[in-house]
PQR file with spaces between the fields and no chain letter, atoms N, CA, C, O and H, PARSE charges and radii, in Angstrom:
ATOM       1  N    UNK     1       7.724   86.075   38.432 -0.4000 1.5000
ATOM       2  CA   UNK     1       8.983   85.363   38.416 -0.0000 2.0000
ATOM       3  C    UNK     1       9.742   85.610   37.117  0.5500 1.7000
ATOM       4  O    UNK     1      10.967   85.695   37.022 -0.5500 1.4000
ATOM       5  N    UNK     2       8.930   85.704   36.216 -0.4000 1.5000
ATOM       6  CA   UNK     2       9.476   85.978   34.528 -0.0000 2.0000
ATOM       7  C    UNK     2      10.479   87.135   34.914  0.5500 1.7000
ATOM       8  O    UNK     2      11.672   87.021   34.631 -0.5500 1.4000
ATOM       9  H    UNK     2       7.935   85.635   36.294  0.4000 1.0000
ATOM      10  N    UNK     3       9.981   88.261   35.567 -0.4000 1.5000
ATOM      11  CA   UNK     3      10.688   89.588   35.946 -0.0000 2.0000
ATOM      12  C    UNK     3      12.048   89.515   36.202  0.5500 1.7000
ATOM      13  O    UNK     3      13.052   89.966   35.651 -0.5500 1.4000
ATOM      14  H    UNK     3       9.013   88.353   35.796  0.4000 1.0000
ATOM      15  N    UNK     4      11.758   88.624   37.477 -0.4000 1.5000
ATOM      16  CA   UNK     4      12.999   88.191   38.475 -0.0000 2.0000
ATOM      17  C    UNK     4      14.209   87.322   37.518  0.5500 1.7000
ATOM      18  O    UNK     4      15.421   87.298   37.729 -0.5500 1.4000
ATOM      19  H    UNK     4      10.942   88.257   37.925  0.4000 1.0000
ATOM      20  N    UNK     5      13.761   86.921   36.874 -0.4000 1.5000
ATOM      21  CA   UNK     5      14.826   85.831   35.932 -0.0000 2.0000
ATOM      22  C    UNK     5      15.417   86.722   34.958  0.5500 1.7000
ATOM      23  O    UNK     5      16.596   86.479   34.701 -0.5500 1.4000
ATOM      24  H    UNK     5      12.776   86.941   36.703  0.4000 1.0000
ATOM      25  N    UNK     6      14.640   88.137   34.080 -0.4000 1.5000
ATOM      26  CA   UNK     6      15.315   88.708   33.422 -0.0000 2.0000
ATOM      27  C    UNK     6      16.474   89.890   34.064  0.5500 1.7000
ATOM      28  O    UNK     6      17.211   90.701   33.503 -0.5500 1.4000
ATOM      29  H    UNK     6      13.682   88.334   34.288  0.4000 1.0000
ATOM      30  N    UNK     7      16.274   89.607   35.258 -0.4000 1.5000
ATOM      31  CA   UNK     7      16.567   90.889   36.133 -0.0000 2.0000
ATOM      32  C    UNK     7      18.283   89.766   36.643  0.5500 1.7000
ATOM      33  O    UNK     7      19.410   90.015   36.215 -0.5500 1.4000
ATOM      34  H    UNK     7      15.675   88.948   35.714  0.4000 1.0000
ATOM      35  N    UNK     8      18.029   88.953   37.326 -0.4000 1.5000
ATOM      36  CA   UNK     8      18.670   88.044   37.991 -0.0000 2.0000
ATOM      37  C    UNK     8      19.331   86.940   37.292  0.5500 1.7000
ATOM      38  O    UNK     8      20.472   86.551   37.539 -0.5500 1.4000
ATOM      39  H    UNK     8      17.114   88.751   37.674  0.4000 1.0000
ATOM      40  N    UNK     9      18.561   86.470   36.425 -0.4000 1.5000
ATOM      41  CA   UNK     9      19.070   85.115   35.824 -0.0000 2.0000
ATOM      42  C    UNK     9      18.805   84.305   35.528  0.5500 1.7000
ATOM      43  O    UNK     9      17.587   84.391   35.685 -0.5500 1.4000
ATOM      44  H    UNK     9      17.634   86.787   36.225  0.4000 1.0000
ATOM      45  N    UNK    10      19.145   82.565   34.798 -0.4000 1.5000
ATOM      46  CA   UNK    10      18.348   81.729   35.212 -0.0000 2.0000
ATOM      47  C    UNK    10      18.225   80.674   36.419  0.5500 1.7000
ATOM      48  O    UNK    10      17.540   79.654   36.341 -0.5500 1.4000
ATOM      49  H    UNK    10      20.134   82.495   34.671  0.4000 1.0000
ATOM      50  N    UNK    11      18.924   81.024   37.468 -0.4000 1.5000
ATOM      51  CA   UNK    11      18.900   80.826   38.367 -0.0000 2.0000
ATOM      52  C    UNK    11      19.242   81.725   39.586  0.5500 1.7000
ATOM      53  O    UNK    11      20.310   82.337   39.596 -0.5500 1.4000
ATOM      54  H    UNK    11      19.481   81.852   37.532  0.4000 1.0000
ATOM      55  N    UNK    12      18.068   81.849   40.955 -0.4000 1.5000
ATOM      56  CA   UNK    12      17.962   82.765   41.692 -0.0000 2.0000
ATOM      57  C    UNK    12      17.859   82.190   42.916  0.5500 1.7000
ATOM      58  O    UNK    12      17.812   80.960   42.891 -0.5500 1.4000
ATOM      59  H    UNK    12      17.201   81.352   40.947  0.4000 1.0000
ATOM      60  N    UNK    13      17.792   82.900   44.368 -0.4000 1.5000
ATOM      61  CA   UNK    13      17.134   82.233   45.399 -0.0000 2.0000
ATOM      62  C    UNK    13      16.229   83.440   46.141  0.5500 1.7000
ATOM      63  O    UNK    13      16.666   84.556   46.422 -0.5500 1.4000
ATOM      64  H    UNK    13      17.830   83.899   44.389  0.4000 1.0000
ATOM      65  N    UNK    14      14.660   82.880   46.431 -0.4000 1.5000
ATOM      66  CA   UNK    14      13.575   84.111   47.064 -0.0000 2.0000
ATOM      67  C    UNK    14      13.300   83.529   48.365  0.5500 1.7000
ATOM      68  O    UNK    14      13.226   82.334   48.651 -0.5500 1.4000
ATOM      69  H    UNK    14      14.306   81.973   46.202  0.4000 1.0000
ATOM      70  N    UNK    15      13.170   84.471   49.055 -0.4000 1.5000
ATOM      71  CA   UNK    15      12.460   84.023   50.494 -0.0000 2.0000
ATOM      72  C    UNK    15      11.003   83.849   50.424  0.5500 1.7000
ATOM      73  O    UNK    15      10.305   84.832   50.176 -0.5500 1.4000
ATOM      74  H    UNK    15      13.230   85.442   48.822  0.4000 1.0000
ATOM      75  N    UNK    16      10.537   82.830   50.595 -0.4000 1.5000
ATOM      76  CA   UNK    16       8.930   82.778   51.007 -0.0000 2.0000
ATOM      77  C    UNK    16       8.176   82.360   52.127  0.5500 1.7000
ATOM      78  O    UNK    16       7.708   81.282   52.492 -0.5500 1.4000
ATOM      79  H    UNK    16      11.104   82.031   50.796  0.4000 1.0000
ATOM      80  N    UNK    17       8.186   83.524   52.575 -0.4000 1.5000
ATOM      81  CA   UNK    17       8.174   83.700   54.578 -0.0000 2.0000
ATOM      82  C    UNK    17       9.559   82.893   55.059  0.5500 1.7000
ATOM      83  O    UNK    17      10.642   83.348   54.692 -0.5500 1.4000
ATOM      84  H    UNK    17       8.565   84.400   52.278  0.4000 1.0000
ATOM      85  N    UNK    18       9.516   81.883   55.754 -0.4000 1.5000
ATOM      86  CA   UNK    18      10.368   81.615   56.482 -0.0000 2.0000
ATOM      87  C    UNK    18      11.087   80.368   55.300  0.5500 1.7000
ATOM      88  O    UNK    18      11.603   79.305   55.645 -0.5500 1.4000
ATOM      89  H    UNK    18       8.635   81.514   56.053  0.4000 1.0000
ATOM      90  N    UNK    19      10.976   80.732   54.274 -0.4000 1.5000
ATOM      91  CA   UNK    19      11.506   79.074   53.242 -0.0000 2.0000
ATOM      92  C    UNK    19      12.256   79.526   52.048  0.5500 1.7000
ATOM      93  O    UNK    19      11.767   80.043   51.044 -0.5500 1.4000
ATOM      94  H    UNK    19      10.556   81.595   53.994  0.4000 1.0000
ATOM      95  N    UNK    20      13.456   79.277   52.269 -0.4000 1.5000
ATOM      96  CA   UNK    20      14.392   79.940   51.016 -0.0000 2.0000
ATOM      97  C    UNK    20      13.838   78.921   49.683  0.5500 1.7000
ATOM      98  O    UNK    20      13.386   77.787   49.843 -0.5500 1.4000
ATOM      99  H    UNK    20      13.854   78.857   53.085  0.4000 1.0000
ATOM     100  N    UNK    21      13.978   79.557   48.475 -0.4000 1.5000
ATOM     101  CA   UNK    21      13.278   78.929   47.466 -0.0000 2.0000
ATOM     102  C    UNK    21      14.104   78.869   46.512  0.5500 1.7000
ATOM     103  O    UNK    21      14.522   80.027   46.479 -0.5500 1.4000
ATOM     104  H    UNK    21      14.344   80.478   48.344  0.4000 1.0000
ATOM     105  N    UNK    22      14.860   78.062   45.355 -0.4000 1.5000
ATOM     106  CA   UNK    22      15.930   78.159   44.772 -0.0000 2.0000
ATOM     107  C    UNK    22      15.119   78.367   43.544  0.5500 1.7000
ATOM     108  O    UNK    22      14.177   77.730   44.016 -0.5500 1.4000
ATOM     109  H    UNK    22      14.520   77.121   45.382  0.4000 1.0000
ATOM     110  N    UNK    23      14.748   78.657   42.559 -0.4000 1.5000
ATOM     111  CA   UNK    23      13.801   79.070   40.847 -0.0000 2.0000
ATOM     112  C    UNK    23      14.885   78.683   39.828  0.5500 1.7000
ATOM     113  O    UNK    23      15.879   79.387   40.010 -0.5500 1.4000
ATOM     114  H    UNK    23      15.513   79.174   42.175  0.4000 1.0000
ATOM     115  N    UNK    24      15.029   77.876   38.896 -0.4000 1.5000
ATOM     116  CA   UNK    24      15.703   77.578   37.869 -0.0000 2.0000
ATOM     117  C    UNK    24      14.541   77.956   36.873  0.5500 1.7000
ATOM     118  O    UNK    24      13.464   77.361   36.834 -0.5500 1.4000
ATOM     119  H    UNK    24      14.222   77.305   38.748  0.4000 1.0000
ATOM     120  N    UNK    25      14.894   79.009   36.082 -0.4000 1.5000
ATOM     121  CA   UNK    25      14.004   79.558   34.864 -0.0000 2.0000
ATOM     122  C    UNK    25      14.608   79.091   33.406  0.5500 1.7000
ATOM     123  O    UNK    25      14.443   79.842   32.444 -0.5500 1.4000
ATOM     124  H    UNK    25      15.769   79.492   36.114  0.4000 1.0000
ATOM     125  N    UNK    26      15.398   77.686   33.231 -0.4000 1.5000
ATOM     126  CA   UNK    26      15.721   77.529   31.941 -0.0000 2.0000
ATOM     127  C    UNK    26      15.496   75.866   31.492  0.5500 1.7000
ATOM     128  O    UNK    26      15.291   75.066   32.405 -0.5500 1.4000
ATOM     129  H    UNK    26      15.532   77.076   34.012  0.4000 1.0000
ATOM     130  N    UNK    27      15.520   75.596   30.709 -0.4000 1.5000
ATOM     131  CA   UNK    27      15.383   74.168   29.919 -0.0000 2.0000
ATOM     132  C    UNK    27      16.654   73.530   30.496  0.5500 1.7000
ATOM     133  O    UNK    27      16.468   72.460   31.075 -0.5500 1.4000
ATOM     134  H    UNK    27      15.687   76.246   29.967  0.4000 1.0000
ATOM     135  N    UNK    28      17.857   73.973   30.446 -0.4000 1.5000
ATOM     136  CA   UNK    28      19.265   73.932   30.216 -0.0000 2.0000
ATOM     137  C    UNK    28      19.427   73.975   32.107  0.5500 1.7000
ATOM     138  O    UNK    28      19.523   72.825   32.536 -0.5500 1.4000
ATOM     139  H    UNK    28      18.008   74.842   29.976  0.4000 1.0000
ATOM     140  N    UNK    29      19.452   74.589   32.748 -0.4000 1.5000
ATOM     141  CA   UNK    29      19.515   75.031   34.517 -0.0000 2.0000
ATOM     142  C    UNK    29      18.463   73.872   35.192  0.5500 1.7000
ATOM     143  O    UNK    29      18.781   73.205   36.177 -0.5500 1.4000
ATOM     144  H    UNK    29      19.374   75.523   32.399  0.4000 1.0000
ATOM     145  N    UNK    30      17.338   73.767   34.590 -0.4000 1.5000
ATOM     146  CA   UNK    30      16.556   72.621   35.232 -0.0000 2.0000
ATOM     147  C    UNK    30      16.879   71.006   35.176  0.5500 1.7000
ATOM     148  O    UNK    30      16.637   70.096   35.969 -0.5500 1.4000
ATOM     149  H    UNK    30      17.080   74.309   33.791  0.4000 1.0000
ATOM     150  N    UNK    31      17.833   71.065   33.302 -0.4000 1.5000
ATOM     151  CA   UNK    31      18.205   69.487   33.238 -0.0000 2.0000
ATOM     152  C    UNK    31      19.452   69.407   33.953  0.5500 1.7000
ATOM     153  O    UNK    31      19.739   68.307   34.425 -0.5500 1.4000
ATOM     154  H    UNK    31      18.030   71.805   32.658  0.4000 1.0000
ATOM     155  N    UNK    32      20.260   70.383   34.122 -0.4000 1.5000
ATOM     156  CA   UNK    32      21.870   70.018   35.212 -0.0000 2.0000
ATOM     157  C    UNK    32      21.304   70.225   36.169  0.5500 1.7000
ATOM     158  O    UNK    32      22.242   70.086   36.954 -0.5500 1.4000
ATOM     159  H    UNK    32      20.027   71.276   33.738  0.4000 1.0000
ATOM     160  N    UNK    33      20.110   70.563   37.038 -0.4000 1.5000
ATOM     161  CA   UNK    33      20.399   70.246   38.355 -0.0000 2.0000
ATOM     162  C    UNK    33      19.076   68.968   38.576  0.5500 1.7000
ATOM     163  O    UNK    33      18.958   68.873   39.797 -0.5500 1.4000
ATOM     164  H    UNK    33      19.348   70.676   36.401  0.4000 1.0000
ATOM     165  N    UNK    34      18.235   68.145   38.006 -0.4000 1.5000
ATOM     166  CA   UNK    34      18.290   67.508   38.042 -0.0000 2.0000
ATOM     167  C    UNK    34      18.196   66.285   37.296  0.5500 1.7000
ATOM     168  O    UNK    34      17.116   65.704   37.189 -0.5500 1.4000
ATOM     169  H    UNK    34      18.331   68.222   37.014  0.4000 1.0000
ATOM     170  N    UNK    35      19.079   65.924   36.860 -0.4000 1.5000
ATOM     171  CA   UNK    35      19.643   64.881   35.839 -0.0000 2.0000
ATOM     172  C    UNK    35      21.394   64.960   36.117  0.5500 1.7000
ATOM     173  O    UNK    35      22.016   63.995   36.561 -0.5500 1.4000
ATOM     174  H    UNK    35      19.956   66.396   36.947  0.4000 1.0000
ATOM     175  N    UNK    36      21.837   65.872   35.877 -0.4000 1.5000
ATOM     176  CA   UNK    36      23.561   65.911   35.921 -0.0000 2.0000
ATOM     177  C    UNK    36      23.464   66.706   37.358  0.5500 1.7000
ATOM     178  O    UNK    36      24.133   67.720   37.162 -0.5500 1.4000
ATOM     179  H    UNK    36      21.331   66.656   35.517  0.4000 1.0000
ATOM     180  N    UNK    37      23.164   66.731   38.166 -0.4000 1.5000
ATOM     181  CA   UNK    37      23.733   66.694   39.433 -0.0000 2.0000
ATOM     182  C    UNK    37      22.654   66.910   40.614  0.5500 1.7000
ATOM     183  O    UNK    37      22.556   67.862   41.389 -0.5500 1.4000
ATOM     184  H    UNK    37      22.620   65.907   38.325  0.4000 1.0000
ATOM     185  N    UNK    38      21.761   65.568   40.503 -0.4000 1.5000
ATOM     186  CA   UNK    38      20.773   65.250   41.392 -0.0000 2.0000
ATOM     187  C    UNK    38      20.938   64.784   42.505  0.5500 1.7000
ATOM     188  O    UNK    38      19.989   64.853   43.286 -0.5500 1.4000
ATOM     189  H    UNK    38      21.841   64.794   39.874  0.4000 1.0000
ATOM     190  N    UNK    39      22.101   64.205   42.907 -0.4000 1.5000
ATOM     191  CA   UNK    39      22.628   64.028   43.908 -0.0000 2.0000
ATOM     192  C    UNK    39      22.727   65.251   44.980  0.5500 1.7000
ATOM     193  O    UNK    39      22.015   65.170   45.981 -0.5500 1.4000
ATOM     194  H    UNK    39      22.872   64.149   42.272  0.4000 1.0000
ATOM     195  N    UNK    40      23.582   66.383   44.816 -0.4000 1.5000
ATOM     196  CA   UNK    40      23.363   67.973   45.268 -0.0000 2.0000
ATOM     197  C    UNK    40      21.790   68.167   45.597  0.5500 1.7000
ATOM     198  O    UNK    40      21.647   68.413   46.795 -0.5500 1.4000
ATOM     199  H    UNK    40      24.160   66.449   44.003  0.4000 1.0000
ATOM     200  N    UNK    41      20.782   68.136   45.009 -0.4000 1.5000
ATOM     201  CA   UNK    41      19.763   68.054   45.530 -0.0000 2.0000
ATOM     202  C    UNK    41      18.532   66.969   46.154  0.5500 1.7000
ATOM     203  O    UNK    41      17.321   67.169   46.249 -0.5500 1.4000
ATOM     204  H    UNK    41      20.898   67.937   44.036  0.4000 1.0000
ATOM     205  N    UNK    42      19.254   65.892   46.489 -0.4000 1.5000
ATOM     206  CA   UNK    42      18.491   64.929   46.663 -0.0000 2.0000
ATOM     207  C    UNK    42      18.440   64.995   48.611  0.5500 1.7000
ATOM     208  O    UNK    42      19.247   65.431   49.432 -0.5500 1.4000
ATOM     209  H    UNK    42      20.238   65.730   46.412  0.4000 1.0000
ATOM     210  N    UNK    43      17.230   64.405   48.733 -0.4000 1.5000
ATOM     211  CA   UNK    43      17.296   64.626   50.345 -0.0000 2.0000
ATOM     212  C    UNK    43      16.774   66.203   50.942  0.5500 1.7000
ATOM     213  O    UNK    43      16.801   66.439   52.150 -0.5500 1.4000
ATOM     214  H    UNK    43      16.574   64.051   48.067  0.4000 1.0000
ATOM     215  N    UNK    44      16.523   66.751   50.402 -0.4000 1.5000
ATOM     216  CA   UNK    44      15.955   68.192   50.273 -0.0000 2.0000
ATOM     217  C    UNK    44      14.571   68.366   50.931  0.5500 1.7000
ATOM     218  O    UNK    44      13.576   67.781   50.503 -0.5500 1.4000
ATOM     219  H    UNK    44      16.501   66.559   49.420  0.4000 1.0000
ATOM     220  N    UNK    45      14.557   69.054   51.809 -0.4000 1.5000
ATOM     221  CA   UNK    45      12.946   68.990   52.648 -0.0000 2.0000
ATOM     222  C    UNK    45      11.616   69.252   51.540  0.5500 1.7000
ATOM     223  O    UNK    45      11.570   70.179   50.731 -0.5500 1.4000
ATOM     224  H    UNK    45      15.365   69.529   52.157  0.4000 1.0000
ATOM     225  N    UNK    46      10.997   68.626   51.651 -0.4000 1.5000
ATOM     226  CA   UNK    46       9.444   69.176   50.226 -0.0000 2.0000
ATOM     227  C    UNK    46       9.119   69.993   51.478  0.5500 1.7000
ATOM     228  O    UNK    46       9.159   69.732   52.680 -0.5500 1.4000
ATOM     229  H    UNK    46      11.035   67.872   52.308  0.4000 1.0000
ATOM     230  N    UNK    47       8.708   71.309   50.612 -0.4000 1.5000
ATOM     231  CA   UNK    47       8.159   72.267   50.696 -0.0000 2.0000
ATOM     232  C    UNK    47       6.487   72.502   50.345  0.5500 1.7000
ATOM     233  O    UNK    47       5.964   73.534   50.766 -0.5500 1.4000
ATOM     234  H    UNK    47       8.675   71.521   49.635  0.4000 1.0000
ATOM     235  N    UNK    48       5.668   71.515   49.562 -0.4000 1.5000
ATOM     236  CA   UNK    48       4.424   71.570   49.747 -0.0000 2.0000
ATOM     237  C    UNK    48       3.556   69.886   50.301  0.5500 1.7000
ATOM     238  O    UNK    48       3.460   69.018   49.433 -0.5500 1.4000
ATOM     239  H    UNK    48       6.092   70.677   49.220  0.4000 1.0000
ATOM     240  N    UNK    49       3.204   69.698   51.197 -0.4000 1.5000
ATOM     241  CA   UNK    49       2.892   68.344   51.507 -0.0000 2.0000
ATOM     242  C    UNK    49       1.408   68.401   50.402  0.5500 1.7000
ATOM     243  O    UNK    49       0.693   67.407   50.276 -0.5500 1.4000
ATOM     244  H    UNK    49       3.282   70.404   51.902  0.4000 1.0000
């Protein structure tokens, strides 16, 4: 994933089999999406039970 983030960014989206996966690779990308705009992701299917 380290790869993918220097390649892409700090934020990406991967397919894993049938489950799109969104990767925030930063300190800064992880606190705005959730803290300053958790709402946008709230309600979101979990992906590992």
């Amino acid at each position: 994933l380290f790869g993918l983030a220097q390649k892409l960014g700090p934020i990406y989206r991967i397919r894993l089999g049938l489950q799109d996966v969104v990767v925030l690779n930063s300190n800064k990308t992880i606190e705005e999406a959730l803290i300053q705009k958790w709402v946008d992701f709230a309600g979101r299917p979990q992906i590992l039970d």
